[in-house]
Each structure stands twice: as structure tokens, then as C-alpha cells.
Wavefront OBJ file of the C-alpha trace (Angstrom):
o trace
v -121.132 93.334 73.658
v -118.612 91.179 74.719
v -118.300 92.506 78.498
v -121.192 92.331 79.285
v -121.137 88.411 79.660
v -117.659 88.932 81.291
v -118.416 89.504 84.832
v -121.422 86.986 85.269
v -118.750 84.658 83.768
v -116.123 85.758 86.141
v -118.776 84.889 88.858
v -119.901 81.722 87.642
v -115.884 80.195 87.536
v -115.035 81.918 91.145
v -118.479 80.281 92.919
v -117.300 76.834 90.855
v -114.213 77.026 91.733
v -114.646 77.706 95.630
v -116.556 74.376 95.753
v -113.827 72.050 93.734
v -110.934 73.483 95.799
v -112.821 72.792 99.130
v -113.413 69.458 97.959
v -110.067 68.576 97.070
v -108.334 70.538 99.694
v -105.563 68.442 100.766
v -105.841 69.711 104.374
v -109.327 68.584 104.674
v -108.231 65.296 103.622
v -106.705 62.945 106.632
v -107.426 60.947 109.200
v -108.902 62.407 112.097
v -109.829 62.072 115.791
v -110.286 63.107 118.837
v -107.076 63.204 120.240
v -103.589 61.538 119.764
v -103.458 58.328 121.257
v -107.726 57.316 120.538
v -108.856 55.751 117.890
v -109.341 57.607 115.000
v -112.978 58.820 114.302
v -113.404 59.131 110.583
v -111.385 59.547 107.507
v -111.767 62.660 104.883
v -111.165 61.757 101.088
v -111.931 63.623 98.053
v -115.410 62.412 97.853
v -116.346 60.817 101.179
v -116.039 60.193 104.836
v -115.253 57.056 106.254
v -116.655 56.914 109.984
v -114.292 54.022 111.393
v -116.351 52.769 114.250
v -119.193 52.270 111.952
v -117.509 51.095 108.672
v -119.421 53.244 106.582
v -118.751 56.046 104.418
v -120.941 58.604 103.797
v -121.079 61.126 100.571
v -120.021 64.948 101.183
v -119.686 68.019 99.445
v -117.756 71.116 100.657
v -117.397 74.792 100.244
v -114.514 76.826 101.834
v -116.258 76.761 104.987
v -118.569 73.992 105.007
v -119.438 70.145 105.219
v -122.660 68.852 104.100
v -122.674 65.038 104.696
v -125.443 62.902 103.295
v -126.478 60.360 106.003
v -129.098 58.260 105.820
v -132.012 60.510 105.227
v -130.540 63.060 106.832
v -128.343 65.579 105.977
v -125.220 67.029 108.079
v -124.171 70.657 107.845
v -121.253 71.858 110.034
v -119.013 74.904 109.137
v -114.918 73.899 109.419
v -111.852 75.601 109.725
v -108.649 73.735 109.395
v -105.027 73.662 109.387
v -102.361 71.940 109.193
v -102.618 69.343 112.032
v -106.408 70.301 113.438
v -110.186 70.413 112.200
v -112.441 72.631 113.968
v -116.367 71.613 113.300
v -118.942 74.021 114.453
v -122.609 73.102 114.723
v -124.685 75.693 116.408
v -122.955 76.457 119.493
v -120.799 73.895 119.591
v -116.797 73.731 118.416
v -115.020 70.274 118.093
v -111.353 69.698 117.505
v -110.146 66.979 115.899
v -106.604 65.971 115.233
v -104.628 65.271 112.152
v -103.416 61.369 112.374
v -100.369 60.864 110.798
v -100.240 57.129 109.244
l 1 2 3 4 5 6 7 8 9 10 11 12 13 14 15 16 17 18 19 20 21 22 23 24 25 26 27 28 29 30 31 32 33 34 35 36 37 38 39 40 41 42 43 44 45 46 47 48 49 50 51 52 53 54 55 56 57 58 59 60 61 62 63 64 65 66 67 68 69 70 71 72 73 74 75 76 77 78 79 80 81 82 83 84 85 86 87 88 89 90 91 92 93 94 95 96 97 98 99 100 101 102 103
């Protein structure tokens, strides 16, 4: 009786869990741009972006390979990869790099 709740438990914590540790991946958290030497475009936190040359932030929630930002009425989805120093966003056909800024 007992297994038989153990494996849609299992599922339930692994899904969960894929979504907090996106969210509070330290990589994805930074300040990021273009390249080295611009101005930075926005800033990742655990719970929201910060888009410098508009001084807004904008609500986000991630899973291990994507972004959806709440804008104003509209809704961002771009898939990521990112390491160390760089943040790859992909939005149909298009790739953007961003770099890490160190502060």
C-alpha cells in the first residue's frame, strides 16, 4: 500500500525541486551585459530582473532551462544555458550572449 504513493511522490519533489534550484541558481544570478566594457543590461536576483536602462524590475520564474519574465501584459519565454562567466538566451532562432559583470 505504501509504494504505491512512492513514485508519484518521488515525481512530485523532483518536478518541485527543478523549479526552486533554477530559481536560486547562483549562476543565473549576476549582473549581465552585452559585453565587457558596456553598460550592463539587466541584473538576475532570486526573484526578479532588474533591466538597468529602464529602472524597472520585472517578476520571473525559472526552470533548468527556462526564463519566463512577466512584463507588462506580456509574458517573456526564452530557454538559457549558463556558466560560469556567460548567459546564452535563445528565442526562436536567435542566441544572445551575455557576460557575467563582476562588481
Amino acid at each position: 500500500m505504501k509504494t504505491k504513493y512512492f513514485l508519484p511522490i518521488i515525481i512530485l519533489l523532483t518536478m518541485f525541486c527543478g523549479i526552486i534550484l533554477a530559481q536560486g541558481n547562483p549562476l543565473l544570478k549576476g549582473v549581465w551585459g552585452l559585453k565587457k566594457g558596456d553598460n550592463a543590461s539587466f541584473q538576475i536576483t532570486t526573484d526578479s530582473i532588474y533591466y538597468v536602462e529602464e529602472f524597472k524590475s520585472y517578476k520571473y520564474n525559472a526552470t533548468t532551462d527556462s526564463i519566463y519574465i512577466n512584463l507588462e501584459g506580456y509574458k517573456l519565454n526564452v530557454k538559457y544555458t549558463v556558466t560560469n562567466d556567460s548567459l546564452f538566451w535563445s528565442r526562436k532562432t536567435k542566441v544572445t550572449k551575455f557576460v557575467r559583470f563582476t562588481e
